[in-house]
N, C-alpha and C positions, 0 to 999 in steps of 0.2 A: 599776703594781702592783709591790711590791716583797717580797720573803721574804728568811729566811735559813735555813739547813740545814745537817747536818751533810755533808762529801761524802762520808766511810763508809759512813753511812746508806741516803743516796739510792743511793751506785753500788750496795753490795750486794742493793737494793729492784732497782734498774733490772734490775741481771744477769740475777737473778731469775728477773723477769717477763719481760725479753729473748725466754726460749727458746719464746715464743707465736710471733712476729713470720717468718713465714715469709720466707725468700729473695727469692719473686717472688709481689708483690699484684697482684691486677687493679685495687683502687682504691690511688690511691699514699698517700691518709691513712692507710693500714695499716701501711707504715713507721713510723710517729711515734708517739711518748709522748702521750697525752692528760696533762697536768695540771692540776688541778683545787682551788685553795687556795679554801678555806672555813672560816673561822673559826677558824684558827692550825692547820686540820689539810691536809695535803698529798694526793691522790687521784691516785696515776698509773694510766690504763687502757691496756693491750694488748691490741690484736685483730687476729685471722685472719680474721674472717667466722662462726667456725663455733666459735670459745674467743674469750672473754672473761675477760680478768683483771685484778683492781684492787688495789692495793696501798694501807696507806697509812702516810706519815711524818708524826712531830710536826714544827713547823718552831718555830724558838726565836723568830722575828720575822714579823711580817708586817703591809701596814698595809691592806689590800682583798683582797678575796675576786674571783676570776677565773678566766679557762680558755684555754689552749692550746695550739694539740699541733706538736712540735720532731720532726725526722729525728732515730731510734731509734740510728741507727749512729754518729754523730758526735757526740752526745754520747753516749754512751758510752765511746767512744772515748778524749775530753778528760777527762771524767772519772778513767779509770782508771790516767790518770796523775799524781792530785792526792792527797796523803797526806792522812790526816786533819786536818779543821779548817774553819771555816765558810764556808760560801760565798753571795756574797750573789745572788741573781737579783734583777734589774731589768727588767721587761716591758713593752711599749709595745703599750697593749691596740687601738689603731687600727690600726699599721704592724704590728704583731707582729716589735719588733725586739728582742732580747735579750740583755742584756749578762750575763757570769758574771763575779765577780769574787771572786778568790781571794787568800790570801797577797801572792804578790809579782806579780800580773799580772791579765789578765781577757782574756776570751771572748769574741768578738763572734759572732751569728749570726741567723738569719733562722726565725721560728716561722710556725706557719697556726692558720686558720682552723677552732675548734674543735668549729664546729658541723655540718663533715661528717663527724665521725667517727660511726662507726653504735653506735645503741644499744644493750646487752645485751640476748638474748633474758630474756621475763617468762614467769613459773610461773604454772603455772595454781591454778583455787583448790584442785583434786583432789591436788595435790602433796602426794607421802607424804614423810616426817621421821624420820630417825632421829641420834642421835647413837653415834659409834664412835671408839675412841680414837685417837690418833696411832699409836701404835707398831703397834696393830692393822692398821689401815688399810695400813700402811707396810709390815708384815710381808708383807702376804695381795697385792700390789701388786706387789712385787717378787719373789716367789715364783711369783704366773704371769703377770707380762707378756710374759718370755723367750718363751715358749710358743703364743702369739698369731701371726695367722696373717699373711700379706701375698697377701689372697687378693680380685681385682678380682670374680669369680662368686660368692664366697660373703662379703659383705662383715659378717656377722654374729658371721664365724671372727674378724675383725680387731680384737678388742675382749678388753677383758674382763668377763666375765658377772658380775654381783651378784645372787644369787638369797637372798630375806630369807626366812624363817617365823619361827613362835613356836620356834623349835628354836637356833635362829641365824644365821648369812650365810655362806653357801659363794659364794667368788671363785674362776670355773674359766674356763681359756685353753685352746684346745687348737688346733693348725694339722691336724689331720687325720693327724698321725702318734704327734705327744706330746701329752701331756695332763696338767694340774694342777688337781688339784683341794683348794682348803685352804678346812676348813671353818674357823670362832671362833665359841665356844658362851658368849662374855661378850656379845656384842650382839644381840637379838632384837627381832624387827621382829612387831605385835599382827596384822602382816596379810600374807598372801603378797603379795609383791611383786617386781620383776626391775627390771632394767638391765643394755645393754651399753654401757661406758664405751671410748670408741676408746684407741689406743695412742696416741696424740702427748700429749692430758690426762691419760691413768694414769700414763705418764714422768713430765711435767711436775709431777704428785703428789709419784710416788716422790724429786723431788729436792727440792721444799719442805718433805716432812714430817720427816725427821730433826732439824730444825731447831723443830717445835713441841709441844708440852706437852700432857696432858691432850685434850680430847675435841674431836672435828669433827664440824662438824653437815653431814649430806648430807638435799639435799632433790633429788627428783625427781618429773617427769611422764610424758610417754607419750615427750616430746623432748629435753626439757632438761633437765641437772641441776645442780645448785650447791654447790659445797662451802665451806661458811664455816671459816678458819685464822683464826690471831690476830689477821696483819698482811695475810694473803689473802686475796680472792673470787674465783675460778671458775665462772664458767659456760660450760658447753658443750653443744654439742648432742649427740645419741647415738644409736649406730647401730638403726636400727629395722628389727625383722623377730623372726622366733621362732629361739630360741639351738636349739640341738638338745638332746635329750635324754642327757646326758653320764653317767647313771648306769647306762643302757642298753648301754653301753659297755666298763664296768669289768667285767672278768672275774672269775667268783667262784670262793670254792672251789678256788684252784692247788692242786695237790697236791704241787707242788714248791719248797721255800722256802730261799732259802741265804742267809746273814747274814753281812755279809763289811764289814771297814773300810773306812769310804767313803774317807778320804783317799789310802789303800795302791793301790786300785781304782783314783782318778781318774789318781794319779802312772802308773801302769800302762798304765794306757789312752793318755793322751798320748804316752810315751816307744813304745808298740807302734801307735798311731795314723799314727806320722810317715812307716809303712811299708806302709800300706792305700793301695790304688787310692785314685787324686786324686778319682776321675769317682764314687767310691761312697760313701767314707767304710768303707767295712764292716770290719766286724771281727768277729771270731770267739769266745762264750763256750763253752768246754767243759766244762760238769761232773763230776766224779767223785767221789766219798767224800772231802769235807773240801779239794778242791783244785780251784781254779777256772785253766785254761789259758786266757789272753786270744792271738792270733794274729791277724794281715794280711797279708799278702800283695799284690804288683803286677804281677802276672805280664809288663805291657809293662816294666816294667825291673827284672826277676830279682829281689825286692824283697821281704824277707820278715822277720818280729817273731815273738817270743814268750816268753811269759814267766807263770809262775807265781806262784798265789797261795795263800794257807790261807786256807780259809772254814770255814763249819757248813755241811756239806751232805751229807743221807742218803740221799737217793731216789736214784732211777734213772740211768746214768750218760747225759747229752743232750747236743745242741750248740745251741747256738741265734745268731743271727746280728744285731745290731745298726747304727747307723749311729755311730761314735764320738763324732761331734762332737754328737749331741742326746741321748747317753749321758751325754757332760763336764758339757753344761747342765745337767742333769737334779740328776746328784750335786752340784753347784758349789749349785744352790740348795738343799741339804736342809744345817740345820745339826750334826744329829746326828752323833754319831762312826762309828757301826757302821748301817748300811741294811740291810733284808731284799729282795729279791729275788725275789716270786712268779711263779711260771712254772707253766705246764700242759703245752704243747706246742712245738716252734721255729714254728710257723705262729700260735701266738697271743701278743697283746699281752702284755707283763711290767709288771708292778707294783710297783714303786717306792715303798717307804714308810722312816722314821726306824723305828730301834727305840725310842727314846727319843720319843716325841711331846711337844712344847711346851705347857704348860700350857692350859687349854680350846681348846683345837687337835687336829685332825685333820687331817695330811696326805699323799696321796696323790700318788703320780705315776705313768703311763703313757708303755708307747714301744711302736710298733708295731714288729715285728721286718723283719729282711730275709731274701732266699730265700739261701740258701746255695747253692752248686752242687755238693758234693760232699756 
């Protein structure tokens, strides 16, 4: 069996799909490229067990249709040291021996046997369908994956939630302390329906989607879901169990609201951050009339920040107490200029929104507070 390819092509294809390819497999066909020429088009698969994903490349030549799967790490490797320009594979479908040959040199290596690699999970025929756009997807994806939990007892928290109606698809993450919640009122789904999608495939999303156009089709069942890209398929399995009720959560009605520059706030927070207790993170908001005091303190090494802000702020003068570092996160994902800030009590959750909302967008964010001790 013989092809030709571009190596730009293929390496950017492989990299790609590379970040499936876990560390340590229990079966060692899990290291390796499936490829798959059939009728001048190229089909690379990578799998973990539990994500499947298949790529695929034109190839400019090819003279038989065949399959077999090459160590993941080694070529790549040869690869990504080859500029652009064709490179021809020659494949010895008995021995599975494999020559590369490039410009001014060639590859020699050793392929397997491609009919142990395991098959993609199959959808069932109850498989609901919707299509959503790239940017959408991409948006709502990176906005609460941060957020998502690493939690062995509750592994329901470790994902991110898709909950569809005729309303539209609200994507919400929450690890038990922050919480995001981003609705999009451009995609409606004819029938409630949910998924939670793990964090290793929401990643693996959020880094192929920048890269495509126009709409992606997500199909899922009670296990699997699949998302079709232009040059991508994805399937993966998803975590199963019931998401919690995240709107039960959101505290209504604060009566206190301050609207303050997110980027003024984040730089603030950082530079008074680098003086909070290691073991806490905490740090100190204090409200008064139009002027927000951020403070830290270390008290094991005499260690203390502070610094002022101008905000909109009329209510009652409060203090209330945060973890810095899921404060940073929080602001680093909202793309707005100016954030509002709802508050009720220092004992309850603060609310987190854009004052500018994104076009058919709605979003939210949540942080549980900490106790202060003075």
């Amino acid at each position: 069996m013989k092809f030709v390819v571009s190596s730009t092509a293929l390496s950017s294809h492989l990299q790609a799909s590379s970040r499936v390819i876990n560390s340590k497999n229990a079966l060692p066909i899990l290291d390796c490229f499936l490829f798959e020429l059939e009728d001048g088009t190229l089909s690379v698969t990578v799998s973990d067990g539990e994500i499947t994903m298949v790529t695929t490349i034109e190839v400019s030549q090819s003279d038989a249709n065949g399959r077999f799967a090459v160590v993941a790490k080694t070529l790549l490797d040869a690869l990504k040291e080859i500029p652009e320009q064709p490179l021809t594979f020659e494949v010895n479908t008995d021995t599975f021996g494999i020559t590369v040959q490039y410009q001014n040199g060639q590859y020699s290596l050793m392929g397997q046997n491609a009919d142990e690699f395991p098959q993609p999970a199959v959808l069932g025929d109850n498989a609901v369908r919707l299509e959503m756009g790239a940017d959408v997807l991409q948006e709502g994806i990176s906005r609460a994956v941060f957020a998502t939990a690493d939690d062995e007892l509750r592994p329901v928290m470790n994902g991110v939630y898709f909950d569809m109606n005729t309303d539209g698809v609200t994507m919400v993450a929450s690890d038990g302390h922050k919480l995001v919640r981003c609705k999009t009122f451009t995609v409606k789904s004819e029938e409630r329906a949910a998924f939670i999608l793990p964090k290793k495939p929401a990643n693996l999303l959020r880094a192929l989607l920048p890269k495509e156009s126009g709409n992606i089709s997500i199909e899922f069942d009670e296990r699997n879901a699949m998302f079709l890209l232009e040059n991508y398929r994805m399937v993966c399995r998803l975590i199963e169990g019931r998401y919690p009720n995240y709107n039960s959560v959101i505290p209504q009605n604060n009566p206190h609201k301050v609207t303050v520059d997110r980027q003024q706030m984040m730089g603030a927070l950082r530079r008074v951050s680098i003086f909070s207790s290691q073991a806490s993170s905490l740090i100190k908001l204090r409200l008064q009339e139009n002027l927000m005091v951020l403070s830290a303190q270390d008290i094991d090494f005499s260690t203390s920040a502070e610094e002022s802000l101008v905000c909109q702020y009329a209510g009652t003068p409060m203090s209330i107490g945060f973890k810095s570092t899921f404060l940073i996160d929080i602001l680093s994902n909202i793309a707005s200029e100016e954030v509002v800030i709802e508050l009720a009590d220092p004992s309850r959750a603060g609310v987190i929104i854009p004052v500018e909302q994104a076009e058919n967008e709605d979003l939210l964010m949540l942080l549980m507070p900490m106790m202060l001790n003075d």
